[in-house]
LUMGU-468596 format. One record per residue (C-alpha): residue in three letters; x, y, z. Coordinates in Angstrom, 2 decimals. Layout:
+------+---------+---------+---------+
| code |       X |       Y |       Z |
+------+---------+---------+---------+
|  Ala |       X |       Y |       Z |
...
+------+---------+---------+---------+
END
This chain:
+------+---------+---------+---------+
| code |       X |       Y |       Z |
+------+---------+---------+---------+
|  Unk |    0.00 |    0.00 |    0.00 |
|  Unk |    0.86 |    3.55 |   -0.31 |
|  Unk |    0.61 |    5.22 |    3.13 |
|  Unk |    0.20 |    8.79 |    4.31 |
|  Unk |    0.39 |    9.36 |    8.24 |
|  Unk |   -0.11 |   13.14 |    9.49 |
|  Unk |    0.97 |   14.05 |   12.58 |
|  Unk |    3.00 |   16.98 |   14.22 |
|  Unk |    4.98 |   14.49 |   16.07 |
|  Unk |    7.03 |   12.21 |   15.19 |
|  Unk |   10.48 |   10.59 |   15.82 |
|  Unk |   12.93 |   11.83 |   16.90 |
|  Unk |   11.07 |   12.85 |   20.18 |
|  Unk |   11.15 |   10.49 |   22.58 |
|  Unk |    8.04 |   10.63 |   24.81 |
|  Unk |    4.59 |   10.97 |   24.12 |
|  Unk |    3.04 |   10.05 |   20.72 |
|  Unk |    5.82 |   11.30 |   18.65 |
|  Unk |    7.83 |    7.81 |   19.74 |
|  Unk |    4.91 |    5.55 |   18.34 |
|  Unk |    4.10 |    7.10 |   15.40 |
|  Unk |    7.62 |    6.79 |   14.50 |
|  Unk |    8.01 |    3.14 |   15.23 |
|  Unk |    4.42 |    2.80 |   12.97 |
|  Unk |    6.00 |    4.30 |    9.89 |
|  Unk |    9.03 |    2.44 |   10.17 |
|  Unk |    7.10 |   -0.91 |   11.01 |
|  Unk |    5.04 |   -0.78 |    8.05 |
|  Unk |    7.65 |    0.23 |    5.99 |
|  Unk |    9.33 |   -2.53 |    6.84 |
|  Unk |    6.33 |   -4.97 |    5.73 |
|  Unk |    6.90 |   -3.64 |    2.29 |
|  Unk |    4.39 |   -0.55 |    2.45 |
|  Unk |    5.40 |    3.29 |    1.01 |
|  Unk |    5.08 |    5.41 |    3.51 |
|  Unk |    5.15 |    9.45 |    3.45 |
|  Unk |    5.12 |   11.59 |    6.46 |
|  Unk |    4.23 |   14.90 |    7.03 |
|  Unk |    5.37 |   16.17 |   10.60 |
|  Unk |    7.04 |   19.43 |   12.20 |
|  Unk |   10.64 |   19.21 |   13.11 |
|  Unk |   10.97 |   17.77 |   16.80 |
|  Unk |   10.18 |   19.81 |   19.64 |
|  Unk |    8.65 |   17.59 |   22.22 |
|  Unk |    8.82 |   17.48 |   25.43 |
|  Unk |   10.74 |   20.19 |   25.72 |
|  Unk |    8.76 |   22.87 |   23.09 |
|  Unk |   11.66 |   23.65 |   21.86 |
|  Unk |   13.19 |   22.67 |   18.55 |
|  Unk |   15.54 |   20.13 |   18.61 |
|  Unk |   19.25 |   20.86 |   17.88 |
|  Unk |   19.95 |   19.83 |   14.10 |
|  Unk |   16.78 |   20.47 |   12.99 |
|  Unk |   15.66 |   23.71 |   11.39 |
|  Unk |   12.08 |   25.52 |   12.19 |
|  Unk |   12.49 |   28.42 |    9.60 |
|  Unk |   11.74 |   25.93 |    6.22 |
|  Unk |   10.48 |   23.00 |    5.42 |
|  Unk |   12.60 |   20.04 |    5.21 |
|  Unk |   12.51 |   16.31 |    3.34 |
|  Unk |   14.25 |   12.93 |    4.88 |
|  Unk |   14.51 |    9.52 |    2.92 |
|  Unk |   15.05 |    6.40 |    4.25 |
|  Unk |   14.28 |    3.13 |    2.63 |
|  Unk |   10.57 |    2.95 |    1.77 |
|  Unk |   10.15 |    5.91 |    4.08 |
|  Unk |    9.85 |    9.71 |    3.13 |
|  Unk |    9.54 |   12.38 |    5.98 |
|  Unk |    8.05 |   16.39 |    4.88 |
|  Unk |    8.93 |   18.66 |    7.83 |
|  Unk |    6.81 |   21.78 |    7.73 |
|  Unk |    7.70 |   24.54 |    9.95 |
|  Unk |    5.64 |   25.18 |   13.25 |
|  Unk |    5.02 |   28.10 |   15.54 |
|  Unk |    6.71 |   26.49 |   19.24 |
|  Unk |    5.52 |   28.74 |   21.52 |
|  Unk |    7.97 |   29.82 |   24.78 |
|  Unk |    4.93 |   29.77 |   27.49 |
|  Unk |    2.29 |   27.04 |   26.42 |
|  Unk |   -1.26 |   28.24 |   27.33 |
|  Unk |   -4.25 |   26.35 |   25.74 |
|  Unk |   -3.96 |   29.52 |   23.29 |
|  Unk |   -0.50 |   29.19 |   22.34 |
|  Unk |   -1.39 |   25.49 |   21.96 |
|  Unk |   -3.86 |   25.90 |   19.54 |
|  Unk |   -1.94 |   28.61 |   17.54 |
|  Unk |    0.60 |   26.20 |   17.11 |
|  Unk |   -1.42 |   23.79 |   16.12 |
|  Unk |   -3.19 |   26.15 |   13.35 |
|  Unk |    0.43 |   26.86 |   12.18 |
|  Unk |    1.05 |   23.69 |   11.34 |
|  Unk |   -1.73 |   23.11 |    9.82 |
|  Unk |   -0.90 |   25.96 |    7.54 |
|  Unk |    2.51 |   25.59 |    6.76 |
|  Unk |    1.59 |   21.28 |    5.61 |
|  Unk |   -0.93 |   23.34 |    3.27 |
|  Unk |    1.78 |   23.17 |    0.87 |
|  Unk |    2.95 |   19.55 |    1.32 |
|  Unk |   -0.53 |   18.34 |    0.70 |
|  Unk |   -1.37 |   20.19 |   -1.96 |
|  Unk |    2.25 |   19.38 |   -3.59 |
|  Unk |    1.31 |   15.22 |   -2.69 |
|  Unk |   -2.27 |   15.45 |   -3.95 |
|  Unk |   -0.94 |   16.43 |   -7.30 |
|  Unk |    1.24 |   13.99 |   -7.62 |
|  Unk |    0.77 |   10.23 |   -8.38 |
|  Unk |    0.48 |    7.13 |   -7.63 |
|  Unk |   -2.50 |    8.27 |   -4.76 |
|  Unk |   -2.63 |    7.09 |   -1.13 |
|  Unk |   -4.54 |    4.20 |   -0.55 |
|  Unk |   -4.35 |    5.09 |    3.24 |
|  Unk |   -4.20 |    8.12 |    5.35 |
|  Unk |   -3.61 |    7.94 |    9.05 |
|  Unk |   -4.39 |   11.25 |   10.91 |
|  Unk |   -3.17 |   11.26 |   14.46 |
|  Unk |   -5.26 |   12.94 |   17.30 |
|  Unk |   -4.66 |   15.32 |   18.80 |
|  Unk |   -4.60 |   17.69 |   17.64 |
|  Unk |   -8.17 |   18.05 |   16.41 |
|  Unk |   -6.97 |   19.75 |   13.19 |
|  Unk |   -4.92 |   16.98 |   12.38 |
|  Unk |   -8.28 |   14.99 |   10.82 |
|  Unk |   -8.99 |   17.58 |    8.26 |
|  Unk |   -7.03 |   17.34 |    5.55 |
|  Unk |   -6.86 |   13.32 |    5.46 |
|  Unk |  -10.38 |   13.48 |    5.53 |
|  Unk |  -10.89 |   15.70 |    2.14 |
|  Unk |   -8.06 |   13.49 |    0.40 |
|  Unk |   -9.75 |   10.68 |    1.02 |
|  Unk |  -13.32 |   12.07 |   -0.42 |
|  Unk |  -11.44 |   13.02 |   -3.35 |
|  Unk |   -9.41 |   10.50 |   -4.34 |
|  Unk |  -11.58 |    7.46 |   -2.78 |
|  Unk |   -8.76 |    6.50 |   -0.18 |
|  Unk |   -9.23 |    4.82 |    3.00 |
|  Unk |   -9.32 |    7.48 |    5.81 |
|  Unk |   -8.07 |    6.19 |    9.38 |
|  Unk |   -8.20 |    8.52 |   12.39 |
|  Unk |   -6.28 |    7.07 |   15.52 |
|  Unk |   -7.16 |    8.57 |   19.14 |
|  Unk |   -4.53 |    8.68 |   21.22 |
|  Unk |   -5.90 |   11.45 |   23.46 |
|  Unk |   -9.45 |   12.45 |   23.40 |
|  Unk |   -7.79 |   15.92 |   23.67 |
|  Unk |  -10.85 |   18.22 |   23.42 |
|  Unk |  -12.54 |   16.67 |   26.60 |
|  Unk |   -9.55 |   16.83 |   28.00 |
|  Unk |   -9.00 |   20.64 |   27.32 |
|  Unk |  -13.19 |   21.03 |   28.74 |
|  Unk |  -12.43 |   18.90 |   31.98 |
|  Unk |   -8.84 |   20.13 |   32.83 |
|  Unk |  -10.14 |   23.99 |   32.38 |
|  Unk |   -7.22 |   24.77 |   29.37 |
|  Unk |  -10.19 |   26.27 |   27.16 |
|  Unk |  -12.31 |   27.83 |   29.02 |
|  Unk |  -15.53 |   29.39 |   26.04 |
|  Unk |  -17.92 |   27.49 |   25.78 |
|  Unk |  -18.74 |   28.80 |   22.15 |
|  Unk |  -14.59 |   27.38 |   21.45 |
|  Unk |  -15.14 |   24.33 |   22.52 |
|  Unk |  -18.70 |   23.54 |   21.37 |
|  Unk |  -17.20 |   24.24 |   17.67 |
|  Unk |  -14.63 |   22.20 |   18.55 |
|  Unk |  -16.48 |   19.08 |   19.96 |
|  Unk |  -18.49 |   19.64 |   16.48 |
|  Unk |  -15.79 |   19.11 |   15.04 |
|  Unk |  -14.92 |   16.13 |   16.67 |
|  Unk |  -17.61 |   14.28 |   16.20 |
|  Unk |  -17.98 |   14.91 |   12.24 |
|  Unk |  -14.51 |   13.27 |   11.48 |
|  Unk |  -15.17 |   10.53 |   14.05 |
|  Unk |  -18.55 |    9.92 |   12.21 |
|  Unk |  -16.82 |   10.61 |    9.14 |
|  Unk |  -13.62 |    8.17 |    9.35 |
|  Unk |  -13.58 |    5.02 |    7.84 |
|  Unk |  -11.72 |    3.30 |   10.50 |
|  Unk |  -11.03 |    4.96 |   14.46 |
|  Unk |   -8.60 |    3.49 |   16.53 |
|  Unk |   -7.88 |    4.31 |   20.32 |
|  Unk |   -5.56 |    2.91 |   22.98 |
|  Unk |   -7.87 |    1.92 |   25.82 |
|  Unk |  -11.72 |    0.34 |   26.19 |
|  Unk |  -12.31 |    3.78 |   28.59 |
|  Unk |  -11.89 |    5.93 |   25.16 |
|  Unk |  -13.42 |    2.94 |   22.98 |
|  Unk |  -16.67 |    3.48 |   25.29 |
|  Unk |  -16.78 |    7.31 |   25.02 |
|  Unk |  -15.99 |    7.26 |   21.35 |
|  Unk |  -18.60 |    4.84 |   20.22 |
|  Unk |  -20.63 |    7.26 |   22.42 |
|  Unk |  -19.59 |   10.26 |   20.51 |
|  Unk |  -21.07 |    8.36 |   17.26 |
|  Unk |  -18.56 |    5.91 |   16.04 |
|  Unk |  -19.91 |    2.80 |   14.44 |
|  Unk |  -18.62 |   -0.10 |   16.83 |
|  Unk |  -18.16 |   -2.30 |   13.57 |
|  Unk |  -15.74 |    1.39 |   12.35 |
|  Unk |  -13.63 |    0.83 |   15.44 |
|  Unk |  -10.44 |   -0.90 |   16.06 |
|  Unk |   -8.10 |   -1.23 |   19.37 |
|  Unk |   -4.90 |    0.10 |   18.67 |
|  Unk |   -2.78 |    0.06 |   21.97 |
|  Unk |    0.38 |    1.33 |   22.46 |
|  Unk |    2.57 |   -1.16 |   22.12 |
|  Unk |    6.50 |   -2.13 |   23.31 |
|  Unk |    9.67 |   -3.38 |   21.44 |
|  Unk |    9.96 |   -6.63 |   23.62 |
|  Unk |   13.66 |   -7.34 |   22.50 |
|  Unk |   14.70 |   -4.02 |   22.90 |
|  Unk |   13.05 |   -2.96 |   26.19 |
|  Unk |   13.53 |   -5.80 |   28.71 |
|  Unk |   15.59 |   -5.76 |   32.31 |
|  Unk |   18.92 |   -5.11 |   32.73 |
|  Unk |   21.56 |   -6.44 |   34.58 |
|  Unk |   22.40 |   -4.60 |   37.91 |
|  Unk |   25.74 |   -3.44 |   36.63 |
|  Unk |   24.25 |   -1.26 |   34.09 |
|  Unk |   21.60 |    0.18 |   36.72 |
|  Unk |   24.98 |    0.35 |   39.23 |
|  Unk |   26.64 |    2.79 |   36.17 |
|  Unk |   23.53 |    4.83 |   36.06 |
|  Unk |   23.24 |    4.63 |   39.67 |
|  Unk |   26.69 |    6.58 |   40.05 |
|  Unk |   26.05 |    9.34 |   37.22 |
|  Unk |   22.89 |   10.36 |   39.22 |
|  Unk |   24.71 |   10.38 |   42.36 |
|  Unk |   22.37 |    7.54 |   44.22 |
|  Unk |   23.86 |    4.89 |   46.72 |
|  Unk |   24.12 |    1.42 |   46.20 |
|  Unk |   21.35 |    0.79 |   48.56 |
|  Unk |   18.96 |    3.40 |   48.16 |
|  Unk |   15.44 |    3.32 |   46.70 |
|  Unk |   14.70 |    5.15 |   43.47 |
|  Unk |   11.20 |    6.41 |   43.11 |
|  Unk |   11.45 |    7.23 |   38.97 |
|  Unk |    8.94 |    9.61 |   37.61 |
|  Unk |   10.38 |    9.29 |   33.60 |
|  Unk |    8.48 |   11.25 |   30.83 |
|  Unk |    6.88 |   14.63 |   30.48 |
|  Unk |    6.93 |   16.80 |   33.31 |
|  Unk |    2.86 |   18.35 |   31.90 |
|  Unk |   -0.20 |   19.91 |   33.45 |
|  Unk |   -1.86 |   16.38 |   33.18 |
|  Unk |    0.33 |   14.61 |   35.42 |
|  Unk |   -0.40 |   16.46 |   38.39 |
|  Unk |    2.98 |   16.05 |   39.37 |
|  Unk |    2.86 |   18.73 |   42.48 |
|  Unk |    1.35 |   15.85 |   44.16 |
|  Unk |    4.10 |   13.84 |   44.05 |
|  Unk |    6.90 |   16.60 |   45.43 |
|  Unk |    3.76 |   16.75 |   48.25 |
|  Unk |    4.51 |   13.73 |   49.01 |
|  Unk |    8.67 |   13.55 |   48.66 |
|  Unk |    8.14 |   16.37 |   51.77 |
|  Unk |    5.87 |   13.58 |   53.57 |
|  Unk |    8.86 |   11.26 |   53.22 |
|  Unk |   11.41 |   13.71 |   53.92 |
|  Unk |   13.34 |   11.93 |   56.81 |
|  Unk |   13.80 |    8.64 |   54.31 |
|  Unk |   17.23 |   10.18 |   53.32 |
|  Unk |   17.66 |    6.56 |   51.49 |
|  Unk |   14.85 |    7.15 |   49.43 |
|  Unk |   15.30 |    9.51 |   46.47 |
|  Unk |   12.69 |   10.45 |   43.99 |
|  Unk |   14.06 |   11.39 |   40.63 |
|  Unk |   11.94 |   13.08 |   37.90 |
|  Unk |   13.62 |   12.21 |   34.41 |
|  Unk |   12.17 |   14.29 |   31.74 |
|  Unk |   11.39 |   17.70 |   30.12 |
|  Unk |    8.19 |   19.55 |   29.68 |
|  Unk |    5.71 |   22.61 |   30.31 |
|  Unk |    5.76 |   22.29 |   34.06 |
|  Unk |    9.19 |   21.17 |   34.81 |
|  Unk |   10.37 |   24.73 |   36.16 |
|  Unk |    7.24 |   25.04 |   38.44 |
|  Unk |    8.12 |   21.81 |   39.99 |
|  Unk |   11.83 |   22.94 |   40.22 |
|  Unk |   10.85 |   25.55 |   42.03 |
|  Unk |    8.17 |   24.36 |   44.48 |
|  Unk |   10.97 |   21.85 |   45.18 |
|  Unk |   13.70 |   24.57 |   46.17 |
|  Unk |   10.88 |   26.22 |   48.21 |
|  Unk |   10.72 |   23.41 |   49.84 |
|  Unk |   13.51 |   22.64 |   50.44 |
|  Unk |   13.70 |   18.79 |   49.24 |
|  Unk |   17.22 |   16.91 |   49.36 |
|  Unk |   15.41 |   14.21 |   48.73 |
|  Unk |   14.36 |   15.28 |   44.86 |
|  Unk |   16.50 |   15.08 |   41.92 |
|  Unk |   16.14 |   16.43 |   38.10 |
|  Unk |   17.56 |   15.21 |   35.33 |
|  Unk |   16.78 |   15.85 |   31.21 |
|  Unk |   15.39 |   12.69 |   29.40 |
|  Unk |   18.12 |    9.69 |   28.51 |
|  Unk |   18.79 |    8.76 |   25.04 |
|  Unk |   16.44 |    5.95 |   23.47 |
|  Unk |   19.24 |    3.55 |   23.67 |
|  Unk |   19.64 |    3.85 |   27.57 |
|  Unk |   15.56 |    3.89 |   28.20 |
|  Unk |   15.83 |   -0.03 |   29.08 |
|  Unk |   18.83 |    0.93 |   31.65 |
|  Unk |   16.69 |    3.76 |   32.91 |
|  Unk |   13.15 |    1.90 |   33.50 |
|  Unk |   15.30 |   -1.05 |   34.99 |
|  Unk |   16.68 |    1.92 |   37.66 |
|  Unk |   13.49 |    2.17 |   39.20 |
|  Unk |   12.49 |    0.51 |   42.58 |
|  Unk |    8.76 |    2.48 |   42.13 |
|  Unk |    7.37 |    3.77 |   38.84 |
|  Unk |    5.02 |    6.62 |   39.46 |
|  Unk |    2.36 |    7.13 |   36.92 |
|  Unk |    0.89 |   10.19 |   38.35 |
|  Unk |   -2.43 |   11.88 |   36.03 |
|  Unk |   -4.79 |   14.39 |   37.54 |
|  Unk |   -8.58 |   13.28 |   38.54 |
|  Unk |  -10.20 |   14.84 |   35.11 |
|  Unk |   -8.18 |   12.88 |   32.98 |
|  Unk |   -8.64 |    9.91 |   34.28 |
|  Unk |  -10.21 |    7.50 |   31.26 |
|  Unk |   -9.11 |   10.46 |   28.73 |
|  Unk |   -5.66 |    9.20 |   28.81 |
|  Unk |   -4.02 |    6.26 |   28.81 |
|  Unk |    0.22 |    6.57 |   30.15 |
|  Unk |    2.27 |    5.75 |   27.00 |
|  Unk |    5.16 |    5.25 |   30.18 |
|  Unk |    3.23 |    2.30 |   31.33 |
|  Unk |    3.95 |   -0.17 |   28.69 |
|  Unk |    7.88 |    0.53 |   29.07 |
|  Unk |    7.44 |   -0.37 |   33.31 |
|  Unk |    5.68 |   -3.56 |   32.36 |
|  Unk |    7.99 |   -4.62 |   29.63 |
|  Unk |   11.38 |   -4.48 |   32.36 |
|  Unk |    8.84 |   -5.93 |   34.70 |
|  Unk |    8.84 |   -2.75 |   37.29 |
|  Unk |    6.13 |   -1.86 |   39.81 |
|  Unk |    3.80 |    0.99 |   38.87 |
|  Unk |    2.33 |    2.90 |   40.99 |
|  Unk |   -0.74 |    4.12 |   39.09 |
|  Unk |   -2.84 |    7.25 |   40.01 |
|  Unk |   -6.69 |    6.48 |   38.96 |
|  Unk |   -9.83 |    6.84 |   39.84 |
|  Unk |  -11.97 |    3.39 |   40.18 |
|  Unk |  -13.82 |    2.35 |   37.58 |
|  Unk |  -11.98 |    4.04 |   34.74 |
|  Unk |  -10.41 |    1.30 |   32.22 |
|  Unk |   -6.74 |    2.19 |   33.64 |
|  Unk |   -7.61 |    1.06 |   37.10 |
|  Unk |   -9.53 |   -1.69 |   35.62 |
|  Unk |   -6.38 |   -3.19 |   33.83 |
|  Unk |   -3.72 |   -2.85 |   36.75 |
|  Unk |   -6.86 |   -4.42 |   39.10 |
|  Unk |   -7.73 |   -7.44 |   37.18 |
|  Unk |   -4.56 |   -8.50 |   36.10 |
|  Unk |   -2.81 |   -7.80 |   39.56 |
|  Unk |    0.44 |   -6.00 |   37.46 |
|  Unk |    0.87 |   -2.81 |   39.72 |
|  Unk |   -0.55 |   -0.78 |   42.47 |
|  Unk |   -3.39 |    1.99 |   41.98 |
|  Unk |   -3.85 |    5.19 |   44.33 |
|  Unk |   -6.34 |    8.09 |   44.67 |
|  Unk |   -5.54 |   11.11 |   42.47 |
|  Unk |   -4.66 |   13.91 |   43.66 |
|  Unk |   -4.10 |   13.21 |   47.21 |
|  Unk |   -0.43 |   13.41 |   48.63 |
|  Unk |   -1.03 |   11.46 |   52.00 |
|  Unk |   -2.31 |    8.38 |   50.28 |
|  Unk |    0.13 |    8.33 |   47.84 |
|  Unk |    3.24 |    8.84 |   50.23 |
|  Unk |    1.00 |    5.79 |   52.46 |
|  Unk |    1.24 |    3.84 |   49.40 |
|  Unk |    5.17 |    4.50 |   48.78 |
|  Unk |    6.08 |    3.42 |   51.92 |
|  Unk |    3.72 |    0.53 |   51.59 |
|  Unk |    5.17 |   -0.66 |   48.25 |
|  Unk |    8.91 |    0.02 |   49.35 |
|  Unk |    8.63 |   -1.65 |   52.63 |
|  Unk |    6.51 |   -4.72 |   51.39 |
|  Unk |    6.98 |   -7.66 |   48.54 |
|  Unk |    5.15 |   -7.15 |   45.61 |
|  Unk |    7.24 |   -9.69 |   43.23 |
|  Unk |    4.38 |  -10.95 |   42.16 |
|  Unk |    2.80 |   -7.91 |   40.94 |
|  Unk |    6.29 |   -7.19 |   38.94 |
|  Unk |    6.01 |  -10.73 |   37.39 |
|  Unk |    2.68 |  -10.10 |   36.49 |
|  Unk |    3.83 |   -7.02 |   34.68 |
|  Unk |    6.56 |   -8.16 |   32.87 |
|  Unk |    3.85 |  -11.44 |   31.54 |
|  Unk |    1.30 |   -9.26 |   30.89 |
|  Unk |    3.80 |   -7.18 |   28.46 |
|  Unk |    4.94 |  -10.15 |   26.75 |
|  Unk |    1.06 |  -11.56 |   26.20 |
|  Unk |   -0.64 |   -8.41 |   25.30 |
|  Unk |    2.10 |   -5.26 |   24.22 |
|  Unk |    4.34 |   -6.91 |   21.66 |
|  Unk |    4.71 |   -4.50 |   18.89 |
|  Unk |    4.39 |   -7.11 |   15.93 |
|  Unk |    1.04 |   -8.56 |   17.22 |
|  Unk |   -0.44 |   -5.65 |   17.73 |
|  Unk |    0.81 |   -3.43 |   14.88 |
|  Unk |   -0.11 |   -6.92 |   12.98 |
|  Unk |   -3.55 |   -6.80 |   13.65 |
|  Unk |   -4.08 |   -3.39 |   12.76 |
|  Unk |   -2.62 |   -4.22 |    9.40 |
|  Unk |   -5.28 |   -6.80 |    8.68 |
|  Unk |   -7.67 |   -4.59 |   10.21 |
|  Unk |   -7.21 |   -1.83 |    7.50 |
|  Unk |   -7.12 |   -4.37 |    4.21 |
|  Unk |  -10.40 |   -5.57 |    5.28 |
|  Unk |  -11.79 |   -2.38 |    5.64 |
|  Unk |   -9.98 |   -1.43 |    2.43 |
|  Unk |  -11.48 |   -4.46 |    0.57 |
|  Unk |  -14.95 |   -3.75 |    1.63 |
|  Unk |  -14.70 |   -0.10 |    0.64 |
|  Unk |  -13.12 |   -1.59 |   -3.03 |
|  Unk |  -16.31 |   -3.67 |   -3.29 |
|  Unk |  -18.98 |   -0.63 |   -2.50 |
|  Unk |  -16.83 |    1.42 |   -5.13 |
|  Unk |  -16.96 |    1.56 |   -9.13 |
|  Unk |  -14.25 |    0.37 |  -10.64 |
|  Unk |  -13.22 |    3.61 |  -12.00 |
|  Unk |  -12.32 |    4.94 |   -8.27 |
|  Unk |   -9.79 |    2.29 |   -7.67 |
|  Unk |   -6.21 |    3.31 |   -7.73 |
|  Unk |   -4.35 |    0.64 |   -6.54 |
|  Unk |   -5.00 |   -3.20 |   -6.31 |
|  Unk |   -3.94 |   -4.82 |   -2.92 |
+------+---------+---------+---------+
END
């Protein structure tokens, strides 16, 4: 097949959804497909541009059976839900040009992948696919406009009404919708997607890459950051956001001040990182420690650090969002410590299959109860749950598999509903 995914992130960022849509382009180029990307230069977590990359023109990589378009993006310096969504409409300008460049050029797409969020991000797959007859997929991987409503980001009304509009056109309008958890497959079938239109696409994890790693590798990384042989790490790694509710956790690092052998270290970049370095000076914590994200290559090293894996996320974004970090914990078989309310598919997994330990949002006592709890008791089961439950359910090949078949069938039943004159390309 030809393939076109859209997305303003992409690889080389390391967290978020920038890391998976990478590793989808390059896994189905590697099955033999063409695939075409059109993404803003790297910027994420950090909102700023990464170093060899260029933000001033746009920009076009080949590899193999993959071809990246860079357009240029407005990266804003203070990220508001304003600045957000001008950045968002920049792109979405400046890919204007790609677009209309790869609509007039041949052979066609037979599929278009538009990543969500942002919102934006559906329009223009959606109107080359009603032109040229392709197969339009839209894949959730944060249901970002009820997260804006419920985490107060955009506050009018009249914005977001237009926006959950919207929404719900190209979710009604999609020939396929994928999502990464049963909480956003219930609120998107309510939102008017077909249940026979949907598909499960969860994030997924490269099992022979990310696995656990000897203790002399952990011992190495244990001396760069300065941490004792013997002490416990407590290993917040990702994007220091709004979302995560992360002021919790320092809350509770001043709970558990007087554990001098227990060190909490927050690995990662993002739009909150220098509140939370400063409400940990003003409070004077010995016991906190910063550091920038790791390399990709030393993520396995990293994960296999961690004594407790805190997967902090606010109260309103409970079944929203599902923590692309939690699939890396499971796969090096570490003990998550999940914050979510019950009820809400997240809770749900970690409950039923037993692979972690699930707290109360937003509430610092019971979470610094529950460190003390998991770092003073034996959960080895739980951790051997986790790291079976990765290999059974998160390998990358058996899921990205399944979504391959799930596309040609959807593809062959929209060849059979369509003259033969429509039909670019036989599968």
């Amino acid at each position: 097949m030809h393939i076109l995914l859209y997305s303003y992130n992409f690889s080389p960022e390391k967290a978020g959804i920038g890391k998976y849509n990478g590793e989808l382009a390059i896994w189905l180029a590697q099955q033999g497909h063409q695939v075409d990307v059109i993404t803003a230069p790297p910027y994420y977590p950090e909102w700023q541009v990464h170093a060899n990359y260029s933000n001033d023109k746009w920009r076009v990589e080949h590899s193999a059976n993959l071809t990246v378009y860079r357009c240029p993006m407005y990266v804003p310096k203070h990220v508001t839900g304003k600045t957000r969504l001008l950045s968002e409409l920049s792109f979405t300008c400046s890919s204007f040009l790609v677009w209309l460049r790869l609509s007039l050029s041949k052979p066609r797409y037979d599929l278009v992948i538009a990543i969500y969020p942002p919102i934006s991000s559906g329009l223009f797959p959606y109107l080359y696919s009603r032109i040229f007859k392709s197969t339009f997929v839209f894949h959730v991987q944060d249901l970002q406009v009820d997260a804006a409503a419920q985490l107060g980001i955009i506050k009018s009304s009249f914005l977001l009404n237009i926006l959950k509009r919207f929404e719900r056109f190209l979710l009604r309008k999609a020939d396929l919708v994928c999502s990464i958890s049963e909480g956003m497959k219930g609120k998107l079938v309510e939102k008017g997607v077909p249940p026979e239109n949907y598909c499960m696409l969860e994030n997924w994890v490269d099992l022979d890459f990310i696995k656990p790693q000897p203790f002399i590798k952990t011992f190495r990384l244990r001396n760069e950051l300065g941490i004792k042989e013997f002490d416990k790490v407590i290993l917040y790694s990702g994007n220091l956001g709004e979302k995560q509710g992360l002021e919790i956790v320092l809350q509770a690092a001043a709970l558990l001040a007087e554990r001098k052998e227990w060190r909490f270290i927050f690995c990662g970049d993002g739009v909150a990182k220098a509140k939370l370095v400063k409400m940990a000076a003003d409070l004077e914590l010995t016991n906190v420690h910063f550091c920038p994200l790791f390399p990709y290559e030393r993520l396995p090293e990293l994960l296999s650090l961690g004594d407790l894996h805190l997967v902090p996320q606010k109260r309103a974004a409970a079944d929203l969002v599902l923590p692309s970090k939690l699939t890396g914990i499971l796969a090096v078989g570490g003990l998550a410590m999940v914050s979510a309310e019950k009820g809400t598919s997240l809770f749900n997994t970690i409950q039923q299959n037993n692979i972690g330990i699930v707290v109360e949002p937003e509430d610092c006592q019971t979470l610094a109860d529950a460190i003390v709890t998991a770092l003073t008791g034996d959960f080895s089961i739980q951790k051997n749950n986790a790291f079976q439950y990765a290999q059974l359910y998160l390998n990358k090949d058996l899921i990205l598999g399944k979504f391959e078949d799930r596309v040609y069938q959807i593809k062959n039943l929209k060849s059979k509903e369509l003259p033969a004159v429509c039909l670019h390309h036989n599968l």
